[in-house]
C-alpha positions in Angstrom: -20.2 10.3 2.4 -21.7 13.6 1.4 -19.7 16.9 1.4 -20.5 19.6 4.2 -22.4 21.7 3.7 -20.0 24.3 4.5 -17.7 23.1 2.0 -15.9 26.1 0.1 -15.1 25.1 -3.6 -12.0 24.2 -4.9 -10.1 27.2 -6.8 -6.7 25.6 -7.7 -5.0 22.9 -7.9 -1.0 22.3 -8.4 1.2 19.2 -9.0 4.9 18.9 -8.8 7.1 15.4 -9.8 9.8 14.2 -7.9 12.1 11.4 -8.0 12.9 10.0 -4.5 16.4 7.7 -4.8 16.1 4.9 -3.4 18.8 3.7 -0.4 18.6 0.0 -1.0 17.2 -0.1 -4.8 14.8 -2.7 -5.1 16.5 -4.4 -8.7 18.5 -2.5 -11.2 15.3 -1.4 -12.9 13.9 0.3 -9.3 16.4 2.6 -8.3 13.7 5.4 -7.6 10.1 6.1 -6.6 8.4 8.9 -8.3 5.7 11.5 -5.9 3.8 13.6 -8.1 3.1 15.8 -4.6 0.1 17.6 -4.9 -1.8 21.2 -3.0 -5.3 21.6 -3.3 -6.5 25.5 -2.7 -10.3 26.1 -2.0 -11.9 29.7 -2.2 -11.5 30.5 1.3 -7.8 30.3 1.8 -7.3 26.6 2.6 -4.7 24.3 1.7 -4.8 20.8 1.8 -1.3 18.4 0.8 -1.8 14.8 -1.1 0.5 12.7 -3.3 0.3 10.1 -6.1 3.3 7.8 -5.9 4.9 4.9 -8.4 8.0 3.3 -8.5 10.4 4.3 -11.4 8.0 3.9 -13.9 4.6 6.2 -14.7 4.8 9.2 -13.0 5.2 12.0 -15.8 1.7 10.3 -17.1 0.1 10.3 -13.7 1.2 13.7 -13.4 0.0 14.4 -17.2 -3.6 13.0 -16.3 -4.4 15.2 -13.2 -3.5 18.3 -15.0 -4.9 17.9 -18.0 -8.4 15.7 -16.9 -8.6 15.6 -13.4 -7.7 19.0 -12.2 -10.0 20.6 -14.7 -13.0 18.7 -13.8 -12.5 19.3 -10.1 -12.0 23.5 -10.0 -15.5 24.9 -8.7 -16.4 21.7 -7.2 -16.7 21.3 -3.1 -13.2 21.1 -1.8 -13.8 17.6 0.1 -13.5 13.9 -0.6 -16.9 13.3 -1.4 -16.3 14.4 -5.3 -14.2 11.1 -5.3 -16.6 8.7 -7.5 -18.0 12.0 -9.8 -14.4 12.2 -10.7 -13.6 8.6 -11.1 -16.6 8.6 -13.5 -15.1 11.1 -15.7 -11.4 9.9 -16.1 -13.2 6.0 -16.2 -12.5 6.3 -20.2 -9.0 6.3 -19.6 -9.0 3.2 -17.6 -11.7 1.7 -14.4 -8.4 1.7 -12.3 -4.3 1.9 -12.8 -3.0 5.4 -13.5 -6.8 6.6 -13.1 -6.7 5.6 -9.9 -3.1 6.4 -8.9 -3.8 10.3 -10.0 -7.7 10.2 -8.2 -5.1 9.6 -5.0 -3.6 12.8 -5.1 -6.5 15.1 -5.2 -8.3 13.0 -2.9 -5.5 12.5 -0.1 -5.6 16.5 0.0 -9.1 16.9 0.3 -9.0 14.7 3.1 -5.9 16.6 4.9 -7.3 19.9 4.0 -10.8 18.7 5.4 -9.0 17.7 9.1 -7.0 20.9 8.7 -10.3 22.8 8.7 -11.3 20.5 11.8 -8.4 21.1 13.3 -7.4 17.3 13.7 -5.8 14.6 12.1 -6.9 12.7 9.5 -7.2 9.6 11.6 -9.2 11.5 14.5 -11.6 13.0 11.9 -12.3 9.5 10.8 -12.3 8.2 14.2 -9.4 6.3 15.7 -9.6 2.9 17.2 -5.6 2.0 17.9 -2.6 3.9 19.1 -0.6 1.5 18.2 -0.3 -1.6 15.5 2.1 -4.5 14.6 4.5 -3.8 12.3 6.2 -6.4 9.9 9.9 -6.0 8.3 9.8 -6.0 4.6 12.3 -6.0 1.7 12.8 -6.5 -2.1 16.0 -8.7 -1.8 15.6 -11.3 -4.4 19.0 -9.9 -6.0 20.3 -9.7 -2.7 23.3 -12.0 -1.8 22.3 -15.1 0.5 24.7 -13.4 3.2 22.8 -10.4 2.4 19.5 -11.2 2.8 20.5 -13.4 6.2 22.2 -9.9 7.4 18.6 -8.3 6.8 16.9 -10.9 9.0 19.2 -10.3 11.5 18.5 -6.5 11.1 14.8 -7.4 11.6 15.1 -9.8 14.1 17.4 -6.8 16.2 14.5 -4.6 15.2 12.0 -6.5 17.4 9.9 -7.8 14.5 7.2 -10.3 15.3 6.7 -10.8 11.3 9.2 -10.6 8.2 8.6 -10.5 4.5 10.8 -11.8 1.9 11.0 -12.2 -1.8 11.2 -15.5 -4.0 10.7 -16.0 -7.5 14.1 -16.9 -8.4 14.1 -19.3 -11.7 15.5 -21.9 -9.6 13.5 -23.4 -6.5 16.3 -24.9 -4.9 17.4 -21.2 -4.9 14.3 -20.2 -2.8 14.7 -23.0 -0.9 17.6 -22.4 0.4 17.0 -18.8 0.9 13.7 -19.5 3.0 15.6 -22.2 5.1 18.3 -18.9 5.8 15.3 -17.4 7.0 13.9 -19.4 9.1 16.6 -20.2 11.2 17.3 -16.6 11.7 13.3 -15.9 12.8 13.0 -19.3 15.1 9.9 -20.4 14.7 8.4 -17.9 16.9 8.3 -15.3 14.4 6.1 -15.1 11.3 7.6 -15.4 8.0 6.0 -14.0 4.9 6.9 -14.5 1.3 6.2 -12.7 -1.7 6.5 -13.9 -5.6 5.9 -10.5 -6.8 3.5 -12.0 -10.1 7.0 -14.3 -11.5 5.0 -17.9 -11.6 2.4 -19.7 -13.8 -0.1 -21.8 -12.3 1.8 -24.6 -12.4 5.0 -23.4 -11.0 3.2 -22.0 -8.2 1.5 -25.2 -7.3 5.1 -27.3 -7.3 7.2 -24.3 -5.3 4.4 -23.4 -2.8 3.7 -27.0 -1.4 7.6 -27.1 -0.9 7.9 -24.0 0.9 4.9 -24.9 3.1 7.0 -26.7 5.1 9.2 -23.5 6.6 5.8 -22.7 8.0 4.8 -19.5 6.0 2.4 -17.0 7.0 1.0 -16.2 3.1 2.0 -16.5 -0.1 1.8 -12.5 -1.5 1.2 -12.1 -5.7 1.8 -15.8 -6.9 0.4 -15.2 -10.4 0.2 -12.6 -12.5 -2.2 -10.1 -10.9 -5.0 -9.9 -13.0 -5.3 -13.7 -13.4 -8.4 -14.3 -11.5 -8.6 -17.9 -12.7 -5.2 -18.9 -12.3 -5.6 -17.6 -8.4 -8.9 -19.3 -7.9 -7.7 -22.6 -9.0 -4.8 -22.2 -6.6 -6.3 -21.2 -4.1 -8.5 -24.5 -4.3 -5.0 -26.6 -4.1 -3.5 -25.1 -1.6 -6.2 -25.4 0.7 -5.4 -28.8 1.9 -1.7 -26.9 2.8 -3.5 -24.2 5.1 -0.9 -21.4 2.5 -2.6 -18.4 2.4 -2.7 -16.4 -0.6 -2.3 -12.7 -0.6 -2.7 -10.1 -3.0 -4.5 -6.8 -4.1 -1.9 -4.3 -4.2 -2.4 -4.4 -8.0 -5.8 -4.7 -7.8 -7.2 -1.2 -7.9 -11.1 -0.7 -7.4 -13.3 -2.0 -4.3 -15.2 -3.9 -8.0 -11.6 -6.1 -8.4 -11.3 -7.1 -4.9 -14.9 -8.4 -5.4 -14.7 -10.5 -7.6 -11.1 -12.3 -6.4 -13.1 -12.6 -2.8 -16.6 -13.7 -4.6 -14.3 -16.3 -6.0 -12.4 -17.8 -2.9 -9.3 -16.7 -4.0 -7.4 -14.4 -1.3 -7.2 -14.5 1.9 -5.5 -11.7 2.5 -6.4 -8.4 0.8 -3.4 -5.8 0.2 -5.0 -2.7 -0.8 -2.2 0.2 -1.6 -3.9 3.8 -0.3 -2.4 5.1 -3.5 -3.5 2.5 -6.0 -7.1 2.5 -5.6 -7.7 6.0 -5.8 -6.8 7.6 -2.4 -8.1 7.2 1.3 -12.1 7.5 0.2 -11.9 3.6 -2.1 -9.2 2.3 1.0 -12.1 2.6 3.1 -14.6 1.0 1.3 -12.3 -2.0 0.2 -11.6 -2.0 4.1 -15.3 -2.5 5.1 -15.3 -5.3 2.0 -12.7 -7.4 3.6 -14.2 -7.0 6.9 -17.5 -8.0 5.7 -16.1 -11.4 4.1 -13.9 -12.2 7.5 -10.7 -12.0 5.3 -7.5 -10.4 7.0 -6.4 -6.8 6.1 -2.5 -5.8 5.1 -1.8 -2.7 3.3 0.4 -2.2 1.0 3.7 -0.3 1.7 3.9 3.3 2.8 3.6 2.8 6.4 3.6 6.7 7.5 -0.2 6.6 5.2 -1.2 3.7 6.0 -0.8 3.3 9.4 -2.6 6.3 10.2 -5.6 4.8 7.9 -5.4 1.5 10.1 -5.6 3.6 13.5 -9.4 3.8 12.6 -10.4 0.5 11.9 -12.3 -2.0 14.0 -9.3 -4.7 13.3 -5.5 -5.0 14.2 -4.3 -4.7 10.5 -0.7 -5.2 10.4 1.5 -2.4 8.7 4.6 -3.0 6.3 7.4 -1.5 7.0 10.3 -1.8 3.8 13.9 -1.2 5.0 15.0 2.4 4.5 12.2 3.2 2.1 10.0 5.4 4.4 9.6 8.6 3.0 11.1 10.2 6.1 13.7 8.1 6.0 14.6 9.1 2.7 14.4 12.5 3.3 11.6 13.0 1.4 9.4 15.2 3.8 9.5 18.7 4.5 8.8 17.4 8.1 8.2 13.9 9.8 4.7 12.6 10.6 5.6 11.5 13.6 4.5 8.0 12.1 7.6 6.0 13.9 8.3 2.0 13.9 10.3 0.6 17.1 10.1 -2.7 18.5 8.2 -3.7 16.0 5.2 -1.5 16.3 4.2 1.4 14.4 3.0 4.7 16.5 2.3 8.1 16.6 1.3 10.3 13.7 0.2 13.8 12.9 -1.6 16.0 14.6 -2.9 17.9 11.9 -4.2 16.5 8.5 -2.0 13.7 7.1 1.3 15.5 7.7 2.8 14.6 4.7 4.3 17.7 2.5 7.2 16.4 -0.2 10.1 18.9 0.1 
């Protein structure tokens, strides 16, 4: 993607950090997510609204690295998306992808509202939308939840109108998860998809022993078995739980279009998770997109359903959209107004009608 031509330069730049409280804390370490919200000014009066985001941990440093090396290297330069990989370039000493990329997403999520602002559209209609509307898929982070907890959260979802659910196991006994999953189940029938997500707690061989037991609840994937950047550890899986038909999801700690690569050169997801935020911003979602789409492997971002979804409005597939229990920004009353992103019935709809909607109070 080239810049327009047209394209007035970029004259300031300003961040701000907030902590969000979390309604249902996801563990005793996660009782927050941090927004580093961030306003890109160009030279002609315009204003474009982006965010880096992290949960609990890393957000004075995020915020640290786009004042003091991103910002700078961006004032002068065309206010629009395309400066994406020149920047990336220069913070690359610091890291190919992690905070990098987390503080690359703020600049470049406003260049890309303040580019549909100067259109005079949405984000999603400047890209070119292909869906009004897309499945949604409850999610929670209930390992530490109760058993009658978690069951009273399937119920939730089940009310909700959820064709798909998300779980967490992990725990350091399987008969634990076992148990839980079987809760599950029964409350979903076995109509509706069940997902479940180890969140990086097993070694290879742990994986292997509590994956071919939970095969038999019929799950949809298997999301973060092994630790993230184990790329031989997930290959080899992969490769034994393909007489199973399991799965294996992953990528929302992967963070570069280079990373999902190589986990998809070696056969070892199925399903790619990009988080918006993680790779750098809307510019690397999209080319990670047309990566999955190229190797006929299935699409899920990761969280923040009022930016994602409005990303997967323009893509050829049905990518389903994750929806975490009363951790929407809106919901937490995070926005200075809604996006008009809504989930009912289990399908997410709507959105902005300028830029990405999305200003942190």
């Amino acid at each position: 993607m080239t810049a327009p031509l047209d394209a007035p330069a970029i004259e300031s730049v300003a961040t701000r950090l907030i902590r969000i409280p979390l309604t249902r804390p996801w563990g005793p370490d996660v009782t927050d997510i941090r927004v580093v919200a961030v306003t890109v000014r160009d030279a002609e009066g315009g204003e474009g609204h982006g965010f880096s985001w992290t949960p609990s941990i890393g957000g004075a440093a995020v915020k640290a690295l786009l004042d003091e090396d991103v910002i700078p290297a961006a004032i002068g330069r065309p206010a629009d998306p395309s400066i994406w990989i020149d920047l990336w370039r220069h913070v690359h000493e610091a890291g190919g992808g992690g905070i990098t990329t987390i503080a690359l997403a703020g600049l470049d999520l406003a260049l890309w509202d303040l580019r549909a602002r100067r259109s005079g559209c949405s984000v999603t209609d400047l890209i070119g939308r292909r869906h009004t509307r897309l499945p949604a898929y409850g999610s929670g982070v209930n390992l530490h939840y109760t058993l009658d907890e978690l069951v009273a959260q399937a119920e939730r979802w089940v009310a909700a109108g959820f064709g798909a659910i998300k779980m967490k196991v992990g725990s350091a006994d399987l008969a634990r998860d076992l148990e839980r999953v079987a809760a599950v189940r029964a409350v979903l029938g076995p109509e509706r998809r069940l997902l479940v997500d180890a969140n990086q707690r097993w070694d290879l061989a742990t994986a292997t022993t509590a994956i071919e037991a939970l095969a038999a609840y019929d799950i949809g994937w298997i999301e973060e078995p092994l630790r993230a950047d184990d790329l031989a550890g997930y290959r080899e899986l992969a490769s034994r739980l393909e007489p199973l038909g399991v799965p294996i999801a992953a990528g929302e700690n992967l963070h570069t279009v280079h990373r999902f690569r190589d986990f998809l050169d070696a056969g070892a997801l199925q399903v790619v998770q990009p988080n918006i935020v993680r790779v750098g911003g809307i510019t690397p979602f999209r080319e990670i997109a047309d990566l999955a789409r190229e190797r006929g492997v299935e699409l899920a971002p990761h969280l923040l359903p009022e930016l994602s979804a409005q990303l997967a409005y323009t893509l050829p597939e049905t990518v389903w959209i994750e929806d975490v229990e009363d951790a929407g920004f809106g919901a937490l009353g995070a926005l200075v107004a809604a996006t008009g992103v809504s989930v009912a019935d289990g399908v997410v709809s709507g959105g902005p009608s300028l830029g990405l909607g999305m200003q942190f109070a």
